[in-house]
Every structure is written in structure tokens, then in C-alpha cells.
C-alpha positions, 0 to 999 in steps of 0.5 A, spaced: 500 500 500 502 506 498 503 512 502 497 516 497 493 510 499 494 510 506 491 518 506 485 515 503 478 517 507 474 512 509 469 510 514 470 506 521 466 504 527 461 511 523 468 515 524 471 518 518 479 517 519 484 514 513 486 508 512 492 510 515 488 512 521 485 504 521 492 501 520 494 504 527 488 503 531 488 495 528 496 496 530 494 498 538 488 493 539 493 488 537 498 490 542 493 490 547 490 483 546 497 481 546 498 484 554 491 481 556 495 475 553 502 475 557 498 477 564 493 471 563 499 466 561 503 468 568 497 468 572 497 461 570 504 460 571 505 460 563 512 464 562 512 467 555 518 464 551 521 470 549 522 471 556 524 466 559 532 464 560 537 459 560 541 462 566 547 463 562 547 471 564 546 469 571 
């Protein structure tokens, strides 16, 4: 997509912003549901792989 189709108008949620305006909003809910995610995987004991640790910088 080009950056002249990303400043192209549209209607969101009855909302008028551009596709650039909806890239950004869909980029940000992703990112939300992606903390809910982390927060229920530790609740349940579940440690995300990027942050577990092989003790080698212990």
C-alpha cells in the first residue's frame, strides 16, 4: 500500500479517519490483546518464551 493510499478517507466504527488512521488503531488493539495475553499466561504460571532464560547471564 502506498503512502497516497494510506491518506485515503474512509469510514470506521461511523468515524471518518484514513486508512492510515485504521492501520494504527488495528496496530494498538493488537498490542493490547497481546498484554491481556502475557498477564493471563503468568497468572497461570505460563512464562512467555521470549522471556524466559537459560541462566547463562546469571
Amino acid at each position: 500500500m502506498s503512502d497516497a493510499d494510506l491518506e485515503k478517507d474512509v469510514k470506521f466504527f461511523g468515524n471518518d479517519t484514513t486508512y492510515r488512521g485504521v492501520w494504527s488503531f488495528m496496530n494498538a488493539h493488537t498490542n493490547q490483546h497481546l498484554g491481556q495475553l502475557i498477564a493471563y499466561s503468568r497468572v497461570n504460571g505460563i512464562v512467555p518464551p521470549w522471556s524466559q532464560t537459560d541462566g547463562a547471564s546469571d
